[in-house]
N, C-alpha and C positions, 0 to 999 in steps of 0.2 A: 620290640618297641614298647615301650611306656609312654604315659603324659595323661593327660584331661581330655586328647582327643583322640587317642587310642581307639580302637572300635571290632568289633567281629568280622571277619570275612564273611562274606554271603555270595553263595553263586548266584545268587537271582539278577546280581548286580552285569552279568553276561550280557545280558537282552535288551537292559534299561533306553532308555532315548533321555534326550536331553533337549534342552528349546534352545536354538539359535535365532535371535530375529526373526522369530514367529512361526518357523518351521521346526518340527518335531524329528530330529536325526538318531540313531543309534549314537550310543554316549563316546565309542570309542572312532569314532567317526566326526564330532563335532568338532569344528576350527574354527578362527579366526583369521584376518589376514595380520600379515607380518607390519603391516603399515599402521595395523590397528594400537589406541592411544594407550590403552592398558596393558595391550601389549610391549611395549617402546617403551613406555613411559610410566605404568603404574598408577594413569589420570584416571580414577574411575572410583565407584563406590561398589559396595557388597552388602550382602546381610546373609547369615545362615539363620534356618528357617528347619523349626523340627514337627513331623508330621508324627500326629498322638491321636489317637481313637477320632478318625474320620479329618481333624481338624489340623492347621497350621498356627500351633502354639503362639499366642501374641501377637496373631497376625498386623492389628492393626498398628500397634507400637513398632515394630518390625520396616512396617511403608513409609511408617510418618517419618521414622529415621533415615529410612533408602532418599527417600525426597528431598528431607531437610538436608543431607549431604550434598545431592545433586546441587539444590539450589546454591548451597555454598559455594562448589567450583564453577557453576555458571556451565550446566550438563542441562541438556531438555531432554528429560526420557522419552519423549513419543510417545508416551501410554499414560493415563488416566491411573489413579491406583485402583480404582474398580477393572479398569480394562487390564492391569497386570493383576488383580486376584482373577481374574477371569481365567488368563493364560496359565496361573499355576495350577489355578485346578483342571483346566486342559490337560495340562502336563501328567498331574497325578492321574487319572483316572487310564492315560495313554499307557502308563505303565503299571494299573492296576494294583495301584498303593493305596491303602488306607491305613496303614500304622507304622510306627517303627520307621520313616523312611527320612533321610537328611538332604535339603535343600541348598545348594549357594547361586544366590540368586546374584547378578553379579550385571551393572551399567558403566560402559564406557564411552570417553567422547566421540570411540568411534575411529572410523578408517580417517586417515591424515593424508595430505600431498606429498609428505615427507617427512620423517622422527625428527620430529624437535618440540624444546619446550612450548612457542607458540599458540596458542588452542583460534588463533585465525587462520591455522593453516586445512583444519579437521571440515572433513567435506560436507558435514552438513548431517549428518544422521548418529544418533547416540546407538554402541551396540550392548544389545538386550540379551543376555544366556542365564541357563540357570540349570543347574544337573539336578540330576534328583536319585537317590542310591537309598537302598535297603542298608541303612548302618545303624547301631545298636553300640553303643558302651562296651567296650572289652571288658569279661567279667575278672580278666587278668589286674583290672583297674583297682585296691584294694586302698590303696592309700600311695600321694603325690611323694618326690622326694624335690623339696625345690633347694635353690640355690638363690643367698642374695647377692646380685651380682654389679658389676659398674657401669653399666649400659640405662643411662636415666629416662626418664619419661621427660616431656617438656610440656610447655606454656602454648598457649593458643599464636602468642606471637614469634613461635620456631617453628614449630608443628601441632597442628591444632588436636591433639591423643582422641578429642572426639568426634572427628571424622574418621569414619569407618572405610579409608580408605581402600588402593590395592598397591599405595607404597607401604611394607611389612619391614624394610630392610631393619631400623630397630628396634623391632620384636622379635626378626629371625638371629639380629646379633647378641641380644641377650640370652636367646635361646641357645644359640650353639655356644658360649659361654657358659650355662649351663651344664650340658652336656659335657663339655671338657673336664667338668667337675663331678661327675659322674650324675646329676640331676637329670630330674625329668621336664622343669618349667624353672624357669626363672623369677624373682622376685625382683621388681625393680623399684626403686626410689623414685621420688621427686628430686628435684633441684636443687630444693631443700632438706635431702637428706632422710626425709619419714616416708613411711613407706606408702607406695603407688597403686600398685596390681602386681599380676603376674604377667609376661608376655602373650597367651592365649585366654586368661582366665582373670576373674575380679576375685582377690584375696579378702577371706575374713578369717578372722579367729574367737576367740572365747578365755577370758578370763573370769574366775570367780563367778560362775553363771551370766556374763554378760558378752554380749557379739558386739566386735569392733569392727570397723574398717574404713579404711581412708575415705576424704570427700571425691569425687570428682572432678576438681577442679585440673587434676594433672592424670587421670588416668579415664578409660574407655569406661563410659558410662553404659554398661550393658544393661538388657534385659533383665535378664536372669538376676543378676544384680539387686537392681531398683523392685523387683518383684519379692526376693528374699530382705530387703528392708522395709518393703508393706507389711510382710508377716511379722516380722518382728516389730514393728510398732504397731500392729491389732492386735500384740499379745503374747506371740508363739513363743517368745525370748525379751527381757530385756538390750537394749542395741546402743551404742555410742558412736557416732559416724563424727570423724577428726583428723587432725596432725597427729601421726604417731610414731617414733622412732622405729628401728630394726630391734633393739631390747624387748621393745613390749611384745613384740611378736614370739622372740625366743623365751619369753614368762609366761607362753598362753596356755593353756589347759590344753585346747586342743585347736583344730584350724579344719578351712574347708573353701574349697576355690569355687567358683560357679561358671556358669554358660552354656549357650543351647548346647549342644553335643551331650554334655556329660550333666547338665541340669546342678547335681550339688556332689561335689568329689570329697572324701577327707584329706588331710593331710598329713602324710606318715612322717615326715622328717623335714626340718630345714635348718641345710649345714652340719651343724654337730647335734642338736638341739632333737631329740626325738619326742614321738606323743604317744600314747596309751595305744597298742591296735585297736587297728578298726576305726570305726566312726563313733569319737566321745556321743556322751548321751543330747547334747544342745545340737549338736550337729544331724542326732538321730531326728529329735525332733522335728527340726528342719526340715529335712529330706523327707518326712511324713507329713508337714504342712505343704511343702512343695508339691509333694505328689497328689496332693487330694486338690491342687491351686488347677493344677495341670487338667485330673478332670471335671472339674467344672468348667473351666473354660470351654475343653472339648464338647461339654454339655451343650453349652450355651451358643457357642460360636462355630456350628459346624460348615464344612467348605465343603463335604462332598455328598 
C-alpha cells in the first residue's frame, strides 16, 4: 500500500482502547449501533488529531473546526470543547501515549428510530468516539504518485468540501480512480476546471522558487495547510495562493501534499509529468519550518 496516509505497523496497537460515549473499551471491541446516524447515513463530523512530544498538534484549531461542523448540521456534541480536551487526554494517558500516536475523533447525530434522512427522527444524544493508535508515516513513503482525475470537488451549494464530514463517497471515488491508474492519491479539480486538492491531502507545488496552491474556496481547508501558508508568508518561501489550471502543476519544479498523518509529503509523479527524487530543496525547507512549527507548539501547548 502507498498514499499520504500510509503508516508503519506497530504491535502496541494490540492493547489500545478507544472512548465510546465516555467509556474507555479495547479498540477492537469498540461499536456502535447499526441504527446509529454515521453509521446509516454518514451524518456526522471528524477531525484527525496528531500526538507530537506530549501534545495534540493544533489542538485548538482542530475543535474550533469539530464545532463549527457540528453547528452547521444542527449536531449538539454534549461536551464543552474543554470537557472533550479533557476526555482526550483521558484517553491518551489510558493508553500511555505521549508521542507518535494518531487520533480520529469522530461526532455523530447519534442512535435514530430508524435510517432515514430525517435528523427528527435521532433520539436525542450525539455519538462521541475517537480511537487513538500508535501510527508513524511509512518510511516506505518517499514521494506521491498522483493521478488528475474526473471526479470534481464542489461549491458550498452541492456539498459544502468544508465540512469535514463522514460522507467521503467523492473523495473515495476519486480515489479508486486513481488507483485504476496506477496512482497513489488523486488530484481533483474545481468546477472550474483549475486545480482543488488531492482527495486526502491539500496539493502545493513550486515553481521558479515560488509555492502555489489553490484558494479554498472549492477544496478542504486543512490544517496543515493554512499553517504551511503562515510559513510561507513569514518568510520560509515566497507563496501565490489562486486559480490555477492542471498545466501549471505539470510545469512545477517540484510538488508536496500536506495533512495531519503525514504533516508534508513530496510528490514524485503526476500522470506523465515526473519531479527530481526526493523532496526538491523549497519542499526541504518546508518540512524543516514545519518541523520546528510542530515543536514549538508542543512546547508551548502541552496536554499531558
Amino acid at each position: 500500500m502507498a498514499g499520504s496516509q500510509d503508516f508503519a505497523e506497530d504491535p502496541r496497537n494490540a492493547g489500545v482502547l478507544a472512548l465510546v460515549d465516555g467509556a474507555l473499551v479495547p479498540l477492537q471491541e469498540a461499536t456502535v449501533s447499526i441504527f446509529d446516524a454515521g453509521f446509516g447515513l454518514g451524518d456526522g463530523v471528524w477531525e484527525g488529531l496528531r500526538l507530537h512530544r506530549g501534545a495534540l498538534l493544533f489542538l485548538e484549531a482542530h475543535l474550533d473546526r469539530l464545532y463549527a461542523g457540528a453547528r452547521a448540521i444542527a449536531i449538539d456534541v454534549g461536551l464543552s470543547p474543554d470537557q472533550m480536551r479533557d476526555e482526550l487526554k483521558r484517553l491518551l494517558i489510558a493508553n500511555w501515549m505521549e508521542d507518535g500516536a494518531h487520533l480520529r475523533l469522530m461526532v455523530t447525530r447519534g442512535r435514530k428510530r430508524s435510517i432515514n434522512q430525517d435528523p427528527r427522527h435521532a433520539l436525542g444524544k450525539a455519538t462521541v468516539v475517537c480511537t487513538a493508535e500508535f501510527k508513524v508515516p511509512s518510511v516506505a513513503v518517499t514521494g506521491l504518485n498522483l493521478h488528475i482525475g474526473s471526479i470534481r470537488t464542489s461549491g458550498a451549494e452541492t456539498f459544502d468540501m468544508h465540512l469535514n464530514s463522514h460522507s467521503r463517497l467523492n473523495y473515495i471515488r476519486a480515489l479508486l480512480e486513481a488507483i485504476d491508474q496506477g496512482a497513489d492519491e488523486a488530484v481533483m479539480l474545481d468546477p472550474h476546471g483549475m486545480i482543488a486538492s488531492c482527495n486526502a491531502t491539500n496539493l502545493f507545488w513550486v515553481k521558479n522558487g515560488e509555492v502555489r496552491c489553490a484558494t479554498d474556496r472549492f477544496c478542504f481547508p486543512g490544517i496543515t495547510r493554512s499553517n504551511v501558508i503562515a510559513l510561507c508568508q513569514g518568510g520560509a518561501a515566497p507563496i501565490q495562493v489562486g486559480d490555477f489550471p492542471p498545466q501549471d502543476l505539470l510545469a512545477a519544479d517540484e510538488a508536496f501534499v500536506t495533512g495531519t498523518m503525514g504533516g508534508i509529503t513530496p510528490v514524485a509523479r503526476v500522470d506523465g509529468t515526473a519531479f527530481p527524487p526526493g523532496a526538491g530543496p523549497v519542499t526541504q525547507a518546508l518540512q524543516a519550518a514545519y518541523a520546528a512549527l510542530k515543536d514549538q507548539y508542543a512546547r508551548e501547548h502541552p496536554l499531558l
